[in-house]
KETORKE-710568 format. One record per atom (N, C-alpha, C, O): residue in one letter; y, x, z. Coordinates in steps of 0.02 Angstrom, whole numbers, padded with zeros to 5 digits, always signed. Example, Ala and Ser with C-alpha at 12.3 -4.5 7.8 and 13.67 -1.06 7.14 Angstrom:
a-00284+00660+00390 a-00225+00615+00390 a-00165+00660+00390 a-00166+00712+00423 s-00112+00642+00354 s-00053+00684+00357 s+00002+00645+00394 s+00057+00670+00402 
***
This chain:
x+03397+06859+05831 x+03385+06827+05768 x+03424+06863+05713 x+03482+06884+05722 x+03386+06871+05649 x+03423+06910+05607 x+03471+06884+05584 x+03475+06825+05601 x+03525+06907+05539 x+03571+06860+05493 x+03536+06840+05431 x+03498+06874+05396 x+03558+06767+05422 x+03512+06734+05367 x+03534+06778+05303 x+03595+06776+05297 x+03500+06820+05249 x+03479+06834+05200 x+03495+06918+05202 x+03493+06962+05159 x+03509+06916+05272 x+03520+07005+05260 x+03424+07026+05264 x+03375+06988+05266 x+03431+07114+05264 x+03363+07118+05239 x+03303+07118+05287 x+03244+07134+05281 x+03329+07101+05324 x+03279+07102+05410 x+03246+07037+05384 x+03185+07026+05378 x+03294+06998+05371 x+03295+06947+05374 x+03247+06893+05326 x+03220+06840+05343 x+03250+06927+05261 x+03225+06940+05189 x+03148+06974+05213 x+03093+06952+05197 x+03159+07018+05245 x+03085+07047+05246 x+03022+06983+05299 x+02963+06967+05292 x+03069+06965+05341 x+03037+06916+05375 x+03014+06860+05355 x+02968+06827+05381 x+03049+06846+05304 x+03043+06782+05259 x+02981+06788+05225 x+02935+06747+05230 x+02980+06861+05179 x+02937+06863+05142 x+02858+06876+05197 x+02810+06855+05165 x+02839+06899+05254 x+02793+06891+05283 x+02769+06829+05289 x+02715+06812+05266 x+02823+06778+05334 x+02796+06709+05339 x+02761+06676+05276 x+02710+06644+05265 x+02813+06699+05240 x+02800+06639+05149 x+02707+06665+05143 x+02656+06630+05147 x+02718+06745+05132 x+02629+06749+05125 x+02582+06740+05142 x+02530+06742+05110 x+02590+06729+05196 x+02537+06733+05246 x+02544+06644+05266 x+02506+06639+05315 x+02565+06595+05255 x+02565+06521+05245 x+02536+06498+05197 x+02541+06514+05138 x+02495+06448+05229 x+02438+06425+05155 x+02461+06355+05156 x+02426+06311+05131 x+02527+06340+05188 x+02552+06269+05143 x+02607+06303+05101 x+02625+06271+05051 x+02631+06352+05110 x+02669+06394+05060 x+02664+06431+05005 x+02673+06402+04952 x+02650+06496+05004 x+02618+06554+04991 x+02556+06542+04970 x+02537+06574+04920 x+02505+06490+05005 x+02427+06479+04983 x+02430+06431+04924 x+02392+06442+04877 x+02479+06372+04923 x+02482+06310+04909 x+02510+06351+04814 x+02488+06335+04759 x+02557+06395+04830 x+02591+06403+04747 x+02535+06447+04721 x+02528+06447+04659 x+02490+06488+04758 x+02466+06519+04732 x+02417+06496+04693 x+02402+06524+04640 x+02383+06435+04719 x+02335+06377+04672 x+02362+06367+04616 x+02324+06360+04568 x+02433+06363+04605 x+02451+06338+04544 x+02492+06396+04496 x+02521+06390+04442 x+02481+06450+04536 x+02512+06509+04497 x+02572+06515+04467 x+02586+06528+04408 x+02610+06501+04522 x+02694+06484+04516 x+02712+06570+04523 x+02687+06607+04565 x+02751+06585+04481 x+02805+06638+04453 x+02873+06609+04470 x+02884+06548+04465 x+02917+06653+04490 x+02974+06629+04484 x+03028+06680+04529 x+03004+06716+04573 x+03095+06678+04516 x+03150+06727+04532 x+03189+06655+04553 x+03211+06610+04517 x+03190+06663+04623 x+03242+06614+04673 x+03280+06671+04700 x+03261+06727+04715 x+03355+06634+04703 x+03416+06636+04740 x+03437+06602+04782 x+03434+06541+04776 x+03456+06624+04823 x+03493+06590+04900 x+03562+06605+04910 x+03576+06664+04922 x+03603+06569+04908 x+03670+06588+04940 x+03717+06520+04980 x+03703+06469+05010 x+03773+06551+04961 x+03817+06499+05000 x+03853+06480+04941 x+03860+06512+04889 x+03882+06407+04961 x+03909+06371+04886 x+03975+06395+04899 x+04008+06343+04906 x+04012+06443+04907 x+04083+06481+04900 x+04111+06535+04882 x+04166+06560+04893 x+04025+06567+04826 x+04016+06641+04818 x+03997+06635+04781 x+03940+06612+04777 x+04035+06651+04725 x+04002+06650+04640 x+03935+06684+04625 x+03906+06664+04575 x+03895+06750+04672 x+03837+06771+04659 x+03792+06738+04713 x+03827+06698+04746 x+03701+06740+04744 x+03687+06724+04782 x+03692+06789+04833 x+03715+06845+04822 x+03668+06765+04882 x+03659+06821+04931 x+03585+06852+04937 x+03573+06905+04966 x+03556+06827+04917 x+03486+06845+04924 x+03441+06818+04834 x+03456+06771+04797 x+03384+06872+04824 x+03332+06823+04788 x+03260+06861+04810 x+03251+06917+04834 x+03212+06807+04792 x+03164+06839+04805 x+03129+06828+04722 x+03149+06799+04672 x+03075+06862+04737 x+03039+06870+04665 x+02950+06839+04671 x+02902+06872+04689 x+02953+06774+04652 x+02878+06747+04668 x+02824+06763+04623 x+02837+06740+04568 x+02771+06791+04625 x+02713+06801+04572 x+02656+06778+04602 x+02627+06818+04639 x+02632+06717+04595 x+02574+06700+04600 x+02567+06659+04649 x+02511+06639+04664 x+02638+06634+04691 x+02631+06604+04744 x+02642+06628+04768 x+02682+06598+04803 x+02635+06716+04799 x+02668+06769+04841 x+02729+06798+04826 x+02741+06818+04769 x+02776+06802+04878 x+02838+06853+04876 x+02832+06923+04849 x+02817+06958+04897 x+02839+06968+04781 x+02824+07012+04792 x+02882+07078+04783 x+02878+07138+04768 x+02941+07027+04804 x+03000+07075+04811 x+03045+07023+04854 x+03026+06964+04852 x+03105+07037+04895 x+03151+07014+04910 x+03218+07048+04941 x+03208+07093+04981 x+03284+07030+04926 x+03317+07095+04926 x+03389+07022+04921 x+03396+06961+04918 x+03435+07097+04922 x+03532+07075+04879 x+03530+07067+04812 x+03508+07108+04771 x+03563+06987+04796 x+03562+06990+04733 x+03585+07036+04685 x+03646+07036+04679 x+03556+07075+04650 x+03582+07120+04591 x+03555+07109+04524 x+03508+07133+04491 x+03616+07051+04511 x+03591+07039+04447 x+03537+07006+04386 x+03531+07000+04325 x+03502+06991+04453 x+03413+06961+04402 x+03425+06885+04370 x+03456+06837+04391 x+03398+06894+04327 x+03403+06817+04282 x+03369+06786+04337 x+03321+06810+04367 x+03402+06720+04349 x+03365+06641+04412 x+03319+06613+04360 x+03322+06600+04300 x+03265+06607+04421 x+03238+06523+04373 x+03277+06450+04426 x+03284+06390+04414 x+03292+06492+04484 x+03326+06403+04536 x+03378+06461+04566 x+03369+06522+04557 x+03419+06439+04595 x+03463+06461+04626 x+03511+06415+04703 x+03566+06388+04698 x+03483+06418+04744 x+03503+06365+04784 x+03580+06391+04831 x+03586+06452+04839 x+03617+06359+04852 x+03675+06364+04873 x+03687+06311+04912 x+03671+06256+04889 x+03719+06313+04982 x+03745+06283+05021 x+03797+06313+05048 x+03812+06369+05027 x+03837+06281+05104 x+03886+06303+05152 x+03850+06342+05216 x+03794+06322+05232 x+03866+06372+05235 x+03853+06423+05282 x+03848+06398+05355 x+03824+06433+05400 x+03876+06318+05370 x+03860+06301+05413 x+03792+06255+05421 x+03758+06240+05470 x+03787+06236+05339 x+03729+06197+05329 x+03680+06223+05324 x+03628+06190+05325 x+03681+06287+05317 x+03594+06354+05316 x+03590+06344+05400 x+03536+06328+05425 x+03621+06350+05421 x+03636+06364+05500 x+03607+06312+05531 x+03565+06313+05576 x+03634+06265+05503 x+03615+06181+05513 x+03510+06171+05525 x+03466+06153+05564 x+03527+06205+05447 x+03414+06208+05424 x+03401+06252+05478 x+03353+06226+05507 x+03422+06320+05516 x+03406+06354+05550 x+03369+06335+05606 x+03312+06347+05626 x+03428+06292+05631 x+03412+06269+05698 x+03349+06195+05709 x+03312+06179+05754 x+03364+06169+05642 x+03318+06107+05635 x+03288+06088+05552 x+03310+06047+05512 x+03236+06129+05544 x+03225+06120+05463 x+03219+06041+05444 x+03180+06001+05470 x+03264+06027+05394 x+03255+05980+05370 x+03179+05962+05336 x+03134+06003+05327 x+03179+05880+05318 x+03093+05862+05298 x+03129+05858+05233 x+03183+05887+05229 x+03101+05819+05174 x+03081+05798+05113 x+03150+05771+05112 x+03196+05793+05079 x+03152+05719+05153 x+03218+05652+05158 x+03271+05716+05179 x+03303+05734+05129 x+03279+05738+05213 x+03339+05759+05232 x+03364+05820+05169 x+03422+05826+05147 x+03318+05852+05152 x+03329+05895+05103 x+03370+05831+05021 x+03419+05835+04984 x+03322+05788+05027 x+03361+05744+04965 x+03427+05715+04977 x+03468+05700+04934 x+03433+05710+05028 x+03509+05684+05067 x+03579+05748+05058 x+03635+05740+05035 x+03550+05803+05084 x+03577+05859+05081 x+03598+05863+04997 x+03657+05858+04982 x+03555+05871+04952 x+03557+05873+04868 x+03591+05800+04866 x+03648+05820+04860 x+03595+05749+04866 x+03644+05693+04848 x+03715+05700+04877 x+03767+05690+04846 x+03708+05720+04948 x+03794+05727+04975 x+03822+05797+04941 x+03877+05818+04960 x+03780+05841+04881 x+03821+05906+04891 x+03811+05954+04921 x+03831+06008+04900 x+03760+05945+05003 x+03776+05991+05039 x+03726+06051+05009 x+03726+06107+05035 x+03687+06037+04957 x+03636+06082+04928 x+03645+06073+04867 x+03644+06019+04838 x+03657+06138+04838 x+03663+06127+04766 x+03603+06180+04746 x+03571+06223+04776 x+03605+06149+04669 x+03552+06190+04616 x+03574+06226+04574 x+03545+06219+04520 x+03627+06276+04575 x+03667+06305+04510 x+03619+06311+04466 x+03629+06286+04412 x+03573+06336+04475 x+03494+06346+04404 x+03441+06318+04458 x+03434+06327+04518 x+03400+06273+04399 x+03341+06230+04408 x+03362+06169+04426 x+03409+06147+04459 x+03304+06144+04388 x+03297+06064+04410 x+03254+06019+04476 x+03196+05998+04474 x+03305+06012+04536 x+03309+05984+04586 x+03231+05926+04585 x+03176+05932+04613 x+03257+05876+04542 x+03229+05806+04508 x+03152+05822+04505 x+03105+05806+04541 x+03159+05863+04443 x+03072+05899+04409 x+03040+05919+04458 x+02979+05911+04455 x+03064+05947+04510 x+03039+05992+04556 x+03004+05954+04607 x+02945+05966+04616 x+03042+05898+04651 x+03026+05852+04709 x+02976+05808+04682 x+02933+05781+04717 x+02981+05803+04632 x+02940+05752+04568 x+02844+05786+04578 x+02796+05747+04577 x+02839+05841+04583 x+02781+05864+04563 x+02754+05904+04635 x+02764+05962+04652 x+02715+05847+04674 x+02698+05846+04745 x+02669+05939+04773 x+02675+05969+04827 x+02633+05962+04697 x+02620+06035+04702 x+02676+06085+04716 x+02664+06143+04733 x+02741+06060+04708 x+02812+06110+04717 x+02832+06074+04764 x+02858+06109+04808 x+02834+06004+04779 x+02889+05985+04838 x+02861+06005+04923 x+02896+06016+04973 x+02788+06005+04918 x+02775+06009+04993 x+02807+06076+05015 x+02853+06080+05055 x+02771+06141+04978 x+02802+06221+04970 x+02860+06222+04969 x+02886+06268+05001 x+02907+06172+04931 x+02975+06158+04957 x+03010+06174+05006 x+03049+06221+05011 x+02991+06122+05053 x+03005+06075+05093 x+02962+06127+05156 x+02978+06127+05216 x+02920+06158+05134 x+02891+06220+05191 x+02924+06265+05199 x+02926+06296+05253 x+02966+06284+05135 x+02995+06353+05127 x+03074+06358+05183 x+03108+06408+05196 x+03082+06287+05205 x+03128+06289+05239 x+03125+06283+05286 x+03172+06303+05320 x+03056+06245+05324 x+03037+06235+05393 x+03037+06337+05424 x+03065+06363+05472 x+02994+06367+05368 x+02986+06458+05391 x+03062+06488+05423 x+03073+06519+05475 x+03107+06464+05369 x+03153+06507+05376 x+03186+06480+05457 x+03236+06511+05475 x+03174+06452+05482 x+03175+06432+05567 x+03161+06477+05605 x+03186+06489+05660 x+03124+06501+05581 x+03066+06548+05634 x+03080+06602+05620 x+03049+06645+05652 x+03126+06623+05573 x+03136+06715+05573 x+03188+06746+05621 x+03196+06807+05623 
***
């Protein structure tokens, strides 16, 4: 298993995400753009972002620098945690109320709110299981 956000790891991500049509298929209906970050909440930069156009991944890499539109952060035991057992909808909102998931950029709320972003959500974390 790779290490979560190194680039094996990143590259694997970005296969699953595309090639998933509750993911990858689902944003692409709605023509979601966007520059996400991943890291750990104890590291002022993320460790990872990927670059979304159209619903597809069409970059993913070490953060260097790119303006976020979301930026997500947890503890390193709690990625580990999603690893082994992706959280659903509920557990992800549990996780964001105790802390254990934060949003340094974007709105958490807006997002779970609008059933077209929360399922792709809430998918995007079941994938990262499987890399």
């Amino acid at each position: 298993m790779a290490e979560i956000f190194s680039d094996e790891w990143l590259s694997g991500f970005q296969e699953k995400w595309n090639s998933d049509p509750e993911l990858g298929g689902e944003l692409e209906k709605i023509a979601f753009n966007s520059v996400i970050g991943y890291g750990f909440e104890d590291v002022e930069e993320p460790a990872a972002v990927i670059v979304v156009n159209h619903g597809k991944i069409v970059s993913a890499g070490a953060y260097n620098g790119e303006e976020l539109n979301w930026d997500l952060r947890a503890p390193r035991k709690q990625w580990d945690a999603w690893l082994a057992k992706p959280p659903g909808l509920m557990g992800i909102g549990l996780a964001y109320t105790s802390r254990k998931l934060r949003f340094k950029v974007g709105d958490y709320s807006a997002m779970v709110k609008d059933p077209r972003m929360a399922g792709p959500f809430v998918r995007s974390f079941a994938l990262m299981g499987t890399i």
